[in-house]
C-alpha positions in Angstrom: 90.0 71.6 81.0 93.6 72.0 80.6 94.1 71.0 76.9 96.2 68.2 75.3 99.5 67.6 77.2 101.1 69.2 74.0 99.0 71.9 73.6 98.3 73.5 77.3 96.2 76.9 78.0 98.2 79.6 76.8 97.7 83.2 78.3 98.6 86.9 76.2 98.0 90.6 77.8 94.8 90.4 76.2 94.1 86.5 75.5 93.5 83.4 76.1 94.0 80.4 74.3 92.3 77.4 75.2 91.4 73.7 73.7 87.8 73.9 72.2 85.0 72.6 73.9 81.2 71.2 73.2 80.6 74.7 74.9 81.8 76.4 72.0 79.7 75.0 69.4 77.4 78.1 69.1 80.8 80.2 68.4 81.7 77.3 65.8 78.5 77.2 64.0 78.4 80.9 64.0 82.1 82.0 63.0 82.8 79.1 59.8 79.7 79.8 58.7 80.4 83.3 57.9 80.9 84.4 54.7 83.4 87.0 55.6 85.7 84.2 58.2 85.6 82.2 55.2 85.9 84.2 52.2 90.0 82.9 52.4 89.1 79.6 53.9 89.4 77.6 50.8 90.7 74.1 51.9 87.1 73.1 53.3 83.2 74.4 52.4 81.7 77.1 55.1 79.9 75.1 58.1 76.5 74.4 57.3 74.8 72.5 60.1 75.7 72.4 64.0 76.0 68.8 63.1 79.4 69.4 61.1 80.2 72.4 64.2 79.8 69.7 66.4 82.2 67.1 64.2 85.2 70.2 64.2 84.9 70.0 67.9 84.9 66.6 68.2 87.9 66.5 65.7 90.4 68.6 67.7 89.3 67.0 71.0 90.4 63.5 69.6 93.9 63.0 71.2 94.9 60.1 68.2 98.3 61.3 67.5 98.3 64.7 68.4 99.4 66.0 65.3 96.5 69.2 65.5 95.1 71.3 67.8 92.9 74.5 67.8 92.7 76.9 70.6 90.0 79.4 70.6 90.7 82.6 71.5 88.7 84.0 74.4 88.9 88.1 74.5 89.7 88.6 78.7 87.9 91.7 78.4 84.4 90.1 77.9 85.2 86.5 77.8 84.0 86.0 74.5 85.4 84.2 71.9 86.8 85.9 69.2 88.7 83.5 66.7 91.0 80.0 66.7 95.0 79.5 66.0 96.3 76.0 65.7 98.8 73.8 64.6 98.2 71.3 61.7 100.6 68.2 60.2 102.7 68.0 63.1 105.7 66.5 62.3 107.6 65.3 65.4 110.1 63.7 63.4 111.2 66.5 61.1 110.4 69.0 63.9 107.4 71.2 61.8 104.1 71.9 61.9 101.6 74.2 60.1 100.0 77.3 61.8 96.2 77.7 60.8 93.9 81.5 62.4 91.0 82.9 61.8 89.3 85.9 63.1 85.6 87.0 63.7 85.1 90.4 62.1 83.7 92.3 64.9 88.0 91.9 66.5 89.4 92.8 62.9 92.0 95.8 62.9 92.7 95.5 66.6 96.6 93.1 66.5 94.5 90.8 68.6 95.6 87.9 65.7 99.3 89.2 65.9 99.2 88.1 69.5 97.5 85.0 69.4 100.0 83.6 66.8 103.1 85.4 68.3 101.8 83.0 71.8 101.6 80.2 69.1 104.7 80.3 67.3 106.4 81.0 71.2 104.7 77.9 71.9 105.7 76.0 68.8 109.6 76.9 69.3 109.6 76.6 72.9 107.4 73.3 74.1 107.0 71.5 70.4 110.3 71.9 69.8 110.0 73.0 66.2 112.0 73.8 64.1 110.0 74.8 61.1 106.7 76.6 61.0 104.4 76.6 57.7 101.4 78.6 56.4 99.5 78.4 53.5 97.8 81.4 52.4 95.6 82.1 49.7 97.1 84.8 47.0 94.9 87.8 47.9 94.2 87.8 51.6 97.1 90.4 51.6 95.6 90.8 56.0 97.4 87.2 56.6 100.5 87.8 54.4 101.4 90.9 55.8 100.3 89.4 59.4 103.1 86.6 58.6 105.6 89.1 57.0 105.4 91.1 60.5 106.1 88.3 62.3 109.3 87.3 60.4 107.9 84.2 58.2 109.3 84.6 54.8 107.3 83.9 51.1 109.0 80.3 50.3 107.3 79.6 46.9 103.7 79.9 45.4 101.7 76.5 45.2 99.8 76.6 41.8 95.8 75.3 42.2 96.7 73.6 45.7 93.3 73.7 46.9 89.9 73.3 45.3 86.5 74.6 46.6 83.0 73.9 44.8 85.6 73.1 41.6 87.8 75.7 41.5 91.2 75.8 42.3 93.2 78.4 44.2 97.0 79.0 44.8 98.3 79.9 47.6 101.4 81.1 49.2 103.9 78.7 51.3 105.5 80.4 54.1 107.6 79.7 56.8 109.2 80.7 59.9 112.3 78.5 61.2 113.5 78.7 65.3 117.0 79.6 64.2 115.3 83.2 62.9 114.0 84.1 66.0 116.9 83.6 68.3 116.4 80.3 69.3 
């Protein structure tokens, strides 16, 4: 499977990022239903059935608009899959998009998620043609801010009680990265 026309195979030293597939939905079930991968996931509820695994795979496999994508993120070492990165709210028009990533523990610590979105954002710039890149991150995963702040996004604003979880409401961080700060 090559992906989506917009969103092709993408290769790093020690990656690769590829469309998901029904083959992955052991990884799926397994990786957002950990507590740990989503202790900062607060926009949906942990996966709690291969059934709702199954409908995130099904989800990024529709090619509607293509206005999303995930790519897992397959460790070349073992093959294994370690984590996704993708792009959400594509906006073709205004040239922007929203980067998403998450990691499985077990490949915390090791700048395998620095690479995977530095590939993405190349991506993004390069083959999108964006212009803007967004992320929203919730106030204390201090891993993903800094992970941003290395890669030259810059904190835009703080969005008060944007997203709510089992009635709570959490504020996150906006963001962003534009083409013109990274040379091109």
């Amino acid at each position: 499977m090559t992906g989506h026309f917009d969103f092709p195979i993408l290769e790093t030293g020690r990656l690769i990022l590829r469309q998901l597939t029904n083959d992955d939905l052991d990884f799926v079930f397994r990786h957002f239903s950990d507590p740990r991968v989503n202790e900062y996931l607060l926009d949906e509820p942990p996966v709690a059935s291969l059934a709702e695994a199954q409908a995130i795979i099904d989800f990024y496999q529709e090619p509607k608009a293509n206005t999303y994508n995930r790519w897992g993120l397959v460790r070349k070492s073992d093959g294994r899959m370690i984590g996704t990165v993708g792009f959400h709210k594509w906006s073709k028009a205004h040239r922007r998009a929203e980067i998403g990533y998450d990691l499985s523990p077990g490949a915390w610590g090791e700048g395998y998620m620095s690479e995977a979105v530095r590939a993405a954002i190349g991506h993004g710039f390069e083959h999108m043609a964006l212009h803007r890149i967004d992320a929203l991150v919730y106030t204390a995963n201090d891993r993903s801010f800094r992970l941003l702040q290395k890669l030259g996004f810059r904190q835009e604003g703080l969005l008060r009680d944007y997203f709510t979880l089992n009635g709570v409401y959490y504020d996150h961080y906006l963001y962003a990265l534009l083409a013109t700060e990274t040379g091109r």
